[in-house]
N, C-alpha and C positions, 0 to 999 in steps of 0.2 A: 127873627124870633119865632114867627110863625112855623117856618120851613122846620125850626127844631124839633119844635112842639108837636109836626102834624108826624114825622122821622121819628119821634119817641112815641105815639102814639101809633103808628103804625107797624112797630117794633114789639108792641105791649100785644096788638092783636093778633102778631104771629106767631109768637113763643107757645102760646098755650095749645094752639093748632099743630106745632111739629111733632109733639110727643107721639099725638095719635097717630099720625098721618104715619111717621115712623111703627107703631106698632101695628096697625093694618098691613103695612108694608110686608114683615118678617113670617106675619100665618099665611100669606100669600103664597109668599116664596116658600116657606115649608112645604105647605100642597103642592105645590110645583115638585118639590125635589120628589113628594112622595109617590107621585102621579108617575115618575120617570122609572122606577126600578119596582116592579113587581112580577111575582112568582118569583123562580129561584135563579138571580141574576149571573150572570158571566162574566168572570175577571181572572184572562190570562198572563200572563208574561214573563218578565223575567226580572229578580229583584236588582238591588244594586250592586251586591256580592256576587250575581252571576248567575246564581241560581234559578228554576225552572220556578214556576208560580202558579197555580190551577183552584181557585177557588174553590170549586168544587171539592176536594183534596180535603176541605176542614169543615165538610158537614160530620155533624156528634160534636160539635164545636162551636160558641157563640162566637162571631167576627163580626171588629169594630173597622168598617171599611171608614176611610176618611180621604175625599180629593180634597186637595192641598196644592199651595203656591208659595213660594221663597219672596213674593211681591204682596204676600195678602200677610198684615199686620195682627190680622185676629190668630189668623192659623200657624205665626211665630208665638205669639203670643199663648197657646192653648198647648205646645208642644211641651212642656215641663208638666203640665199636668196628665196628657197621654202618656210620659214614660213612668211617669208616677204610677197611673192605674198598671200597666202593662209591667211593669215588674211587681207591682201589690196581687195581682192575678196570676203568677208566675206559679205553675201545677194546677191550674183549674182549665176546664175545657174552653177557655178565651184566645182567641187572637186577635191581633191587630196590624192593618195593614193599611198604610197610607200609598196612595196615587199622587203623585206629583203631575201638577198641571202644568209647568215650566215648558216655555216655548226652545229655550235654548238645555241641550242638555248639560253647558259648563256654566250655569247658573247653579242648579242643584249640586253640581258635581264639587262647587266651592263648597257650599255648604255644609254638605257631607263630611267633607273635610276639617273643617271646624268642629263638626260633630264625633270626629272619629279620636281627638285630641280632649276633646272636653267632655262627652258625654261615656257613663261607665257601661261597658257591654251588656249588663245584663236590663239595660233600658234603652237600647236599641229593639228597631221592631220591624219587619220585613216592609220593605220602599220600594215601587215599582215608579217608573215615567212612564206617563202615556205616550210619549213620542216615540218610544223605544218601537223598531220593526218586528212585527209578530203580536204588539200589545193588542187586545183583543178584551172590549167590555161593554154591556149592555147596558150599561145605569147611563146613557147616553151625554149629554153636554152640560155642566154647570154650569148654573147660570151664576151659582153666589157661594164665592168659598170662604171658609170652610161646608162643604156638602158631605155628610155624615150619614152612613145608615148603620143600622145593629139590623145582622143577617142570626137568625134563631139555628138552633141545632140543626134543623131539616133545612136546610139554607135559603129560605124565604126571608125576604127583610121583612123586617116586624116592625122596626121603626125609622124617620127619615129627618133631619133638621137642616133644614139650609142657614148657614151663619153659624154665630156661635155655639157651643155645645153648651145645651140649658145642662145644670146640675144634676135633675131626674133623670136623664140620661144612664149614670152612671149607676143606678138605683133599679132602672130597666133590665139593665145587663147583668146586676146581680140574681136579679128575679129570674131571669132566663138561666143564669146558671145552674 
């Protein structure tokens, strides 16, 4: 009886302790991500279509850089709302360019493929891997993905979120446009 009591009570004192503990956690990691990518970062390669890729190439342009994983739940999960904005911005000086973090490249390359069947062209959005030879980028290592920045017209990142994309987010990159 005891043993329940002391296992419900010491259940009762950690619950209220996770919240925070978890929300310290996430502006941690934000300044992390935002610490990583400053002045006007470098993102080469080559998309999944083939094509050549040079960040630089969309300064006069806000770009929503986003690394990403086919293993990370939040960043499947956030992908119906990026094609959303990305064809809602469609003729406005926006881009969007997602980094896949995937160790093997016939992980993403399934996926794609599910994507090329069920999602309509004009919400698709230019896809690079970082594994790819030649891929070449400064915003250095994620620690926590989704890792998101919005690079401004002059292509300086302006802003940076590790994890989820908060809502204002989206609100930011109107502002910039």
């Amino acid at each position: 009886m005891y043993r329940i009591a002391n296992l419900a009570l010491a259940l009762l004192l950690t619950l209220p302790a996770a919240p925070r503990a978890q929300a310290q956690t996430q502006p941690q990691a934000a300044r992390a991500v935002a610490s990583v990518a400053t002045g006007q970062p470098r993102l080469i390669g080559q998309t999944f279509e083939g094509r050549p890729f040079d960040l630089a190439g969309l300064r006069g342009k806000v770009v929503l850089v986003v690394f990403w994983s086919t293993t990370c739940a939040v960043c499947r999960d956030k992908m119906g709302e990026l094609r959303a904005n990305y064809e809602g911005w469609r003729g406005q000086p926006f881009e969007m360019v997602l980094v896949n973090q995937d160790r093997r490249l016939q992980d993403v390359q399934a996926y794609e493929q599910i994507l090329a069947l069920t999602v309509p062209r004009a919400q698709r959005f230019p896809q690079l891997w970082s594994g790819q030879p030649g891929h070449v980028d400064s915003f250095g290592a994620q620690a926590v993905l989704p890792a998101t920045y919005i690079i401004n017209k002059s292509g300086t990142v302006e802003k940076a979120y590790a994890g989820r994309i908060p809502p204002e987010a989206w609100d930011d990159i109107a502002d910039l446009l």
